[in-house]
HTML snippet that shows the backbone in 3Dmol.js (N, CA, C, O; Angstrom):
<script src="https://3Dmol.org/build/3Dmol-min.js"></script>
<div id="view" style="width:600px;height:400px;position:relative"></div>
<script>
const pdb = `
ATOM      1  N   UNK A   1      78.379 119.118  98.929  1.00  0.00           N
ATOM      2  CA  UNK A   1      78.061 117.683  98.850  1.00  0.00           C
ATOM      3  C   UNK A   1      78.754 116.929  99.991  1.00  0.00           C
ATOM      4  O   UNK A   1      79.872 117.438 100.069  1.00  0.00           O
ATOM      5  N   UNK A   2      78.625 115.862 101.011  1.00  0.00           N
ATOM      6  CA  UNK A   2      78.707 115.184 101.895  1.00  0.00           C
ATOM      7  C   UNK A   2      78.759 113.833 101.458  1.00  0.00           C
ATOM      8  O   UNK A   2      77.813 113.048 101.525  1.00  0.00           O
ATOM      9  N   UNK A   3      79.909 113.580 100.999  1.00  0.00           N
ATOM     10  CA  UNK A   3      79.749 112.083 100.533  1.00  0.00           C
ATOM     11  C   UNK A   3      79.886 111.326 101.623  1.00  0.00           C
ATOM     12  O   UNK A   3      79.476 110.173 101.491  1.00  0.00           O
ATOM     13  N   UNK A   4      80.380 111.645 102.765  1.00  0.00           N
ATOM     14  CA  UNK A   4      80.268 110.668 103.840  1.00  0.00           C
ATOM     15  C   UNK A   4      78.754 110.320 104.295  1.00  0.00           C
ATOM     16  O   UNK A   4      78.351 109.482 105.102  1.00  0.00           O
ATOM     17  N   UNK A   5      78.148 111.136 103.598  1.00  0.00           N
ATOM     18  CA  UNK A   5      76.482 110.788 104.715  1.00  0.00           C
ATOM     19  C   UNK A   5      76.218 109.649 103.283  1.00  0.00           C
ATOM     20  O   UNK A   5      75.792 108.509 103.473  1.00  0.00           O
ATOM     21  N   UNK A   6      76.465 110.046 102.232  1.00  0.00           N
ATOM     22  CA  UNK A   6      75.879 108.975 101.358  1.00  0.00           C
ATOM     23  C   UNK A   6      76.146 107.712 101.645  1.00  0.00           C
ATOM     24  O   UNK A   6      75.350 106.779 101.746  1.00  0.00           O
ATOM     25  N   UNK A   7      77.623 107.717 101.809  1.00  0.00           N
ATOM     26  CA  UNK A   7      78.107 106.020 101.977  1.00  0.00           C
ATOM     27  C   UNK A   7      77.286 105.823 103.261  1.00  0.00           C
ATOM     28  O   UNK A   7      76.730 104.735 103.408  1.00  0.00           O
ATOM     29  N   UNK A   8      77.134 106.932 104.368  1.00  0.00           N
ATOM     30  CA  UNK A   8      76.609 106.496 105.914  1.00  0.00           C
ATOM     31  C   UNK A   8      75.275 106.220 105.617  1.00  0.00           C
ATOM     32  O   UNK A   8      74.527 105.960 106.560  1.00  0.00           O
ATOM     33  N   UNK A   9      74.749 106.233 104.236  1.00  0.00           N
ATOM     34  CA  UNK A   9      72.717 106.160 103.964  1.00  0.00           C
ATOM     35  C   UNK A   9      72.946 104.439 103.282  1.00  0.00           C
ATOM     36  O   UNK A   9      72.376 103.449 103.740  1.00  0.00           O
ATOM     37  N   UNK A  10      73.858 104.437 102.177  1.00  0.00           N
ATOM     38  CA  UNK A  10      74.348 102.768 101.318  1.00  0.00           C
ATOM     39  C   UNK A  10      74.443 102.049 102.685  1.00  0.00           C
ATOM     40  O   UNK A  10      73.525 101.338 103.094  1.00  0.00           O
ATOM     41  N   UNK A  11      75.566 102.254 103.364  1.00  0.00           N
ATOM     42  CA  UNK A  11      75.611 101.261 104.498  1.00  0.00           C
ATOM     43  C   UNK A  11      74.555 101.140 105.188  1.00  0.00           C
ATOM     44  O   UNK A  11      74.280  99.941 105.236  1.00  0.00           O
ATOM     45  N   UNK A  12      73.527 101.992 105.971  1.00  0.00           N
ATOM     46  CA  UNK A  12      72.528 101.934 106.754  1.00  0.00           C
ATOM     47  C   UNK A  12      71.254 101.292 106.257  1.00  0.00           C
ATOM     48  O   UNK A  12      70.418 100.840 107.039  1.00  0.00           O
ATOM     49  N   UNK A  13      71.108 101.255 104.829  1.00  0.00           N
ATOM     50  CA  UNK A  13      69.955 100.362 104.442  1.00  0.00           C
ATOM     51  C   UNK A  13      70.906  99.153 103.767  1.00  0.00           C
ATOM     52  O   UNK A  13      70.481  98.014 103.962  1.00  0.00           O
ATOM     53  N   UNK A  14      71.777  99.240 103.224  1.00  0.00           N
ATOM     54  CA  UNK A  14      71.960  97.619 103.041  1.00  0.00           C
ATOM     55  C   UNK A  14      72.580  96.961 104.003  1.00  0.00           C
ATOM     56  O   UNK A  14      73.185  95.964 103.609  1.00  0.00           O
ATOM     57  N   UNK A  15      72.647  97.253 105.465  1.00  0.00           N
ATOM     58  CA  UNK A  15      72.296  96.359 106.767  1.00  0.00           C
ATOM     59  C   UNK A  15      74.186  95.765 106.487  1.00  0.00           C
ATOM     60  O   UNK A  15      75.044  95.938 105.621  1.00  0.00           O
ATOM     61  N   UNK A  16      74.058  94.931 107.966  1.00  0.00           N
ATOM     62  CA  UNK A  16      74.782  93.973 108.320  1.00  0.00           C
ATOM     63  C   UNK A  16      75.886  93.751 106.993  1.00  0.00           C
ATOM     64  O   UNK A  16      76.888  94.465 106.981  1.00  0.00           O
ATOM     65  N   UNK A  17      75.735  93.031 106.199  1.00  0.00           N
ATOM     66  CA  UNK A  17      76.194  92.604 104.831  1.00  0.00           C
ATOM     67  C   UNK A  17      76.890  93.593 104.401  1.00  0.00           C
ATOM     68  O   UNK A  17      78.114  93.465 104.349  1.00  0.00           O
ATOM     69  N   UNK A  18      76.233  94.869 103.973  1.00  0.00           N
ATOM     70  CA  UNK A  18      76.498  95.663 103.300  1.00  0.00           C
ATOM     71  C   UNK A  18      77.648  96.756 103.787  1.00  0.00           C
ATOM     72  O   UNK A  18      78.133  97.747 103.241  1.00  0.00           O
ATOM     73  N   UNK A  19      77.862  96.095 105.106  1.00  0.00           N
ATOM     74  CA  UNK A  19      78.945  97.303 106.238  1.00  0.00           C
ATOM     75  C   UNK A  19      79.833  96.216 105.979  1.00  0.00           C
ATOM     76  O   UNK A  19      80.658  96.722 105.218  1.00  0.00           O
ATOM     77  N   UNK A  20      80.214  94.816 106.187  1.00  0.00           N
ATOM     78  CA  UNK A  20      80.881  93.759 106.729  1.00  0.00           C
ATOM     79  C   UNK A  20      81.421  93.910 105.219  1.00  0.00           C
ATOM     80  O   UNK A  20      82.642  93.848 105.361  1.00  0.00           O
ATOM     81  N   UNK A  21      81.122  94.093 103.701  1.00  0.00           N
ATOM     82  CA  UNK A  21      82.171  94.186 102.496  1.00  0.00           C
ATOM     83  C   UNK A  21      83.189  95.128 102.565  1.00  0.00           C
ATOM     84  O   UNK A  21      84.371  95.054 102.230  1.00  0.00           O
ATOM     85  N   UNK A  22      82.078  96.656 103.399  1.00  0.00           N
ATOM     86  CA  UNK A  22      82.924  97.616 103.035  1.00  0.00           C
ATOM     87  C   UNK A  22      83.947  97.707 103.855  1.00  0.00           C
ATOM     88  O   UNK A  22      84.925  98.295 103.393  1.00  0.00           O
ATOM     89  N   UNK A  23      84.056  97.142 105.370  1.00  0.00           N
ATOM     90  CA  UNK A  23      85.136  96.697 106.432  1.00  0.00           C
ATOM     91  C   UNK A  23      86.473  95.874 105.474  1.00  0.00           C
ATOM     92  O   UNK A  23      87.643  96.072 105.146  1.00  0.00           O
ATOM     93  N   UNK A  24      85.381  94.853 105.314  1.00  0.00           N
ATOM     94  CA  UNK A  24      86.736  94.291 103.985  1.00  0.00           C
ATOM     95  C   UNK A  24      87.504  95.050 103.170  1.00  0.00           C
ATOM     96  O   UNK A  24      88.685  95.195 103.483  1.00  0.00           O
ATOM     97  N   UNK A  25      87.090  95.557 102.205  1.00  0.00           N
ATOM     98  CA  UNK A  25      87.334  96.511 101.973  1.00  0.00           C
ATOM     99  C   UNK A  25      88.657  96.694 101.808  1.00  0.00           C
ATOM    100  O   UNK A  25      89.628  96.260 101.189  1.00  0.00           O
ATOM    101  N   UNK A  26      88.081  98.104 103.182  1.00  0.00           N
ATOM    102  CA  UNK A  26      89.085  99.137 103.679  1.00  0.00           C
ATOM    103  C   UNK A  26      89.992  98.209 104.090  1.00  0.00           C
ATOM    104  O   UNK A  26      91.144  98.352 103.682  1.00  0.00           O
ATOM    105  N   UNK A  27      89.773  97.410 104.711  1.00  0.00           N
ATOM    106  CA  UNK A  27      91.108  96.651 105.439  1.00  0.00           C
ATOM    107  C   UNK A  27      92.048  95.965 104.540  1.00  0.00           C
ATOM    108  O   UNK A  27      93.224  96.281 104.721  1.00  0.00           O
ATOM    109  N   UNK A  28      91.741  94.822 103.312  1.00  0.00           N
ATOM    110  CA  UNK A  28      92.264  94.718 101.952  1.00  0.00           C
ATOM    111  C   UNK A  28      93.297  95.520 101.643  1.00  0.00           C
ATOM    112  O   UNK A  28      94.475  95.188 101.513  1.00  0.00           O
ATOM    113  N   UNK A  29      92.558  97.169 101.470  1.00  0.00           N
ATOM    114  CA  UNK A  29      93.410  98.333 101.046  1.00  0.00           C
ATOM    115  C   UNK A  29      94.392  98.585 101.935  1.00  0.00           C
ATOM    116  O   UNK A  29      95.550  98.634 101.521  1.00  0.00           O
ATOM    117  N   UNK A  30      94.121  98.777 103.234  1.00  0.00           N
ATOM    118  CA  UNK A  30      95.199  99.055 104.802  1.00  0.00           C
ATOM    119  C   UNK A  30      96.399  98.151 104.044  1.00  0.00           C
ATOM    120  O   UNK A  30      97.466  98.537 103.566  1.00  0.00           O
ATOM    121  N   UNK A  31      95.845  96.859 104.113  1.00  0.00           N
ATOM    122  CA  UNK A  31      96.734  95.593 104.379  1.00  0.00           C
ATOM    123  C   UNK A  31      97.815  96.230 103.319  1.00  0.00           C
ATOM    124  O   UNK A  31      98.879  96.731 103.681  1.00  0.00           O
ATOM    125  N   UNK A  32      97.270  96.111 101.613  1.00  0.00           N
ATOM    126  CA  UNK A  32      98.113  96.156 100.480  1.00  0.00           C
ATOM    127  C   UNK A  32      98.682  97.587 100.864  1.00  0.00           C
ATOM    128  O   UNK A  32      99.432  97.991  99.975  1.00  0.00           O
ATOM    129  N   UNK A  33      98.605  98.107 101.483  1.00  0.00           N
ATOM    130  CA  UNK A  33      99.456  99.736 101.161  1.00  0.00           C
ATOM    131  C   UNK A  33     100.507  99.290 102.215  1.00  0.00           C
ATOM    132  O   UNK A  33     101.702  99.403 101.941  1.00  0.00           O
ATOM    133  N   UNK A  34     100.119  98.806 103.364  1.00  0.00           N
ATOM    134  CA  UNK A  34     101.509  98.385 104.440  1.00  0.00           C
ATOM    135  C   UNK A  34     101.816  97.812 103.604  1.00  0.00           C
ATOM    136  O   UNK A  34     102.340  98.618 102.835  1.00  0.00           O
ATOM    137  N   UNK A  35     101.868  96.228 102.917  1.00  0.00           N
ATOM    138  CA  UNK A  35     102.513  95.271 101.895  1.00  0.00           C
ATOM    139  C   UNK A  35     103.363  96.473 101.253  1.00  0.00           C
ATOM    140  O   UNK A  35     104.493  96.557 101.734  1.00  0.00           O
ATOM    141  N   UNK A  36     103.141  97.152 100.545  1.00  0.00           N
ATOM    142  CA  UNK A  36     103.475  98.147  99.380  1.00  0.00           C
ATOM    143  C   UNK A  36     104.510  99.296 100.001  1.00  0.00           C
ATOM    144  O   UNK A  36     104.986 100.260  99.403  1.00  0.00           O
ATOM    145  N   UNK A  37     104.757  98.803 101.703  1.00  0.00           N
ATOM    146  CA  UNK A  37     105.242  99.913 101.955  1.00  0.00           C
ATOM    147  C   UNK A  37     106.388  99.517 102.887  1.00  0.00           C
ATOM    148  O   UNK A  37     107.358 100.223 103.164  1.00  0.00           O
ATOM    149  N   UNK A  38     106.181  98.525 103.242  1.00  0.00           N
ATOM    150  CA  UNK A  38     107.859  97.312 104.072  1.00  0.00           C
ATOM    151  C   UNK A  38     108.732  97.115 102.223  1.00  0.00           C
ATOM    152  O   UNK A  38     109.910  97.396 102.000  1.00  0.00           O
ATOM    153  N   UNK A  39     107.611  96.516 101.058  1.00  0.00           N
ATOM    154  CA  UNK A  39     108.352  95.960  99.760  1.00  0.00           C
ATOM    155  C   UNK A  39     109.537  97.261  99.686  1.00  0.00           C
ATOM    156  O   UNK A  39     110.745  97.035  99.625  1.00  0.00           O
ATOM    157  N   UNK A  40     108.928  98.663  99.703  1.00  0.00           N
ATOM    158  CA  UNK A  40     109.772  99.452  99.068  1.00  0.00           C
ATOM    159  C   UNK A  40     110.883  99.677 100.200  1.00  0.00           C
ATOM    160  O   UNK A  40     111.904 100.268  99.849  1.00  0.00           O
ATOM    161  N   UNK A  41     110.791  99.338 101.268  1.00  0.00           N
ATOM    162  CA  UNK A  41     111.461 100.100 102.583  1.00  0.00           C
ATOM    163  C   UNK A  41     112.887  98.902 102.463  1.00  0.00           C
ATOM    164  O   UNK A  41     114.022  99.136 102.878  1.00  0.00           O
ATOM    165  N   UNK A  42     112.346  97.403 101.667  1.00  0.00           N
ATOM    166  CA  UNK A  42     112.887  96.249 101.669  1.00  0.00           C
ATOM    167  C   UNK A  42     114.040  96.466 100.900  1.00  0.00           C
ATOM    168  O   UNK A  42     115.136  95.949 101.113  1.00  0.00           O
ATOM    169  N   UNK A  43     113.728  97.329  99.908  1.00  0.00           N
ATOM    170  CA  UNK A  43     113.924  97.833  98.382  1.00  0.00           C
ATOM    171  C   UNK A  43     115.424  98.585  98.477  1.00  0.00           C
ATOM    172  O   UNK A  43     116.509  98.537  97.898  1.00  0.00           O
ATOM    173  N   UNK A  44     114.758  99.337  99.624  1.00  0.00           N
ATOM    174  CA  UNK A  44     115.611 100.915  99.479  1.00  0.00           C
ATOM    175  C   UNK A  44     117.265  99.969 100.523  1.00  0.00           C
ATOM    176  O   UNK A  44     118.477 100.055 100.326  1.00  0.00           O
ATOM    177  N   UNK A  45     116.606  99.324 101.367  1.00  0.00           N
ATOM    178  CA  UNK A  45     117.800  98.566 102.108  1.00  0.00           C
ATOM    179  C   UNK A  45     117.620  99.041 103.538  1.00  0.00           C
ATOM    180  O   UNK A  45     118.263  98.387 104.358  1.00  0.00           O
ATOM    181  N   UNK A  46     116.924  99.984 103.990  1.00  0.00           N
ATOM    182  CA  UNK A  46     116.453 100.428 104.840  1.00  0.00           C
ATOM    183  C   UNK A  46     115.445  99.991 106.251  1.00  0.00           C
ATOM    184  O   UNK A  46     114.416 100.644 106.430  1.00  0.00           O
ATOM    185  N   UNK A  47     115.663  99.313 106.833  1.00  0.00           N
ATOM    186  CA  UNK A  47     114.676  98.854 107.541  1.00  0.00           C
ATOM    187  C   UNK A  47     113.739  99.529 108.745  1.00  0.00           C
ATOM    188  O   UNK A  47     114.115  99.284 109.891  1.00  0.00           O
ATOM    189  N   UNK A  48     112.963 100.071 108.639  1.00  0.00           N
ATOM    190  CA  UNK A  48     111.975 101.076 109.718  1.00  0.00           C
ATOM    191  C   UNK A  48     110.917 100.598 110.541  1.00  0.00           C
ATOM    192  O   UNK A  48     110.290 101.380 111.257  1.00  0.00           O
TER     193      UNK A  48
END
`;
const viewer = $3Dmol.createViewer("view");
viewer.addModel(pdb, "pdb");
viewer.setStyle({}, {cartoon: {color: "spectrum"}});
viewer.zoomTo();
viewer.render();
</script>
């Protein structure tokens, strides 16, 4: 199974729109995992 071609078939017919959520998205997620990842570094006393 190739789930990358599926999401690459969802994105390719629901156009423009349908790429520009999933950009959101991923980036949302990027953002909160860095957030999630200075908090603990903040945490530990450690600065990197």
């Amino acid at each position: 199974m190739q789930e990358w071609l599926l999401w690459f078939l969802i994105l390719f017919w629901s156009g423009p729109i349908g790429l520009g959520i999933f950009l959101a998205g991923l980036g949302v997620y990027y953002w909160g995992r860095s957030l999630d990842r200075k908090s603990k570094a903040a945490g530990r006393g450690d600065q990197q």
